[in-house]
N, C-alpha and C positions, 0 to 999 in steps of 0.2 A: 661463529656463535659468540655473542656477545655476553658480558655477566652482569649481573642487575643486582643492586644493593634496595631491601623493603625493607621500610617499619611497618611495624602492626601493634595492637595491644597482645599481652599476654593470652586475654582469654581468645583470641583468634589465633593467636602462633598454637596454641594448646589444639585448639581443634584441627585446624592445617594439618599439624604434625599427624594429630591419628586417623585422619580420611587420608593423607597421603599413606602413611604405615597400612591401612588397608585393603590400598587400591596396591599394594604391594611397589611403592616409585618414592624418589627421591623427594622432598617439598619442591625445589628445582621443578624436576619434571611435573610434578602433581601441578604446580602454581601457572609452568608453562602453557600446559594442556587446557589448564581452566580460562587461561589469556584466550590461548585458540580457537577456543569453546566458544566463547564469549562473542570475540567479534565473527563467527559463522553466521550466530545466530543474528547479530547485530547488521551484517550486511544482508542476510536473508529478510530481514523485517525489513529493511530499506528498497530493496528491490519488491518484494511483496505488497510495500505498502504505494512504490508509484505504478503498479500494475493495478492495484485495486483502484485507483483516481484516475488513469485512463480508461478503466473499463466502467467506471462510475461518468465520465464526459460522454463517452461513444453510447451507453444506455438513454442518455438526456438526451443524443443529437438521433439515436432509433426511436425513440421511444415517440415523436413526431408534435408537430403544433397542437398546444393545451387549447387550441379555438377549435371550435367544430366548424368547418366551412362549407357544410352540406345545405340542403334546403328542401323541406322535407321530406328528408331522407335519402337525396339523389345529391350526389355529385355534380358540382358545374362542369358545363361540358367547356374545352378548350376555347371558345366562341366567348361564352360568357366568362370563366377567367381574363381572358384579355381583350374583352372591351373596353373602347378608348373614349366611350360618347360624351355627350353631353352629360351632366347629372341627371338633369329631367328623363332621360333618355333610360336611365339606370330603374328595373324594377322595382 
């Protein structure tokens, strides 16, 4: 375990001291915990937040072509998708 020398102002060492006095722990412990605290939350929002921007990519890649490709209201059948003709030839 390593030992860690803080500054702080007065009126933070002030409050420090009585949120540690009663959570019942050391400033030590108390300041430790709050360390620990801190980055849980801090790698939790990181992992949250690149699961939220893959699942925000895969909605845009389901979510399918913003063109309508129908023609009224049917579907081209595989024939007319891949027609190779002439343009004249194109209805």
């Amino acid at each position: 375990m390593r030992n860690v020398t803080i500054s702080m102002d007065d009126e933070l060492y002030r409050k420090t001291r009585i949120e540690a006095a009663k959570a019942g722990k050391s400033m030590s412990r108390f300041l430790a915990e709050a360390a620990k605290a801190k980055i849980a939350v801090d790698e939790r929002t990181a992992v949250e937040s690149k699961r939220n921007s893959q699942l925000e990519a895969l909605e845009r890649i389901f979510s399918g072509p913003e063109w309508d490709v129908s023609e009224n209201g049917r579907m081209p059948t595989a024939e007319e998708r891949n027609f190779r003709g002439r343009q004249s030839d194109i209805r």
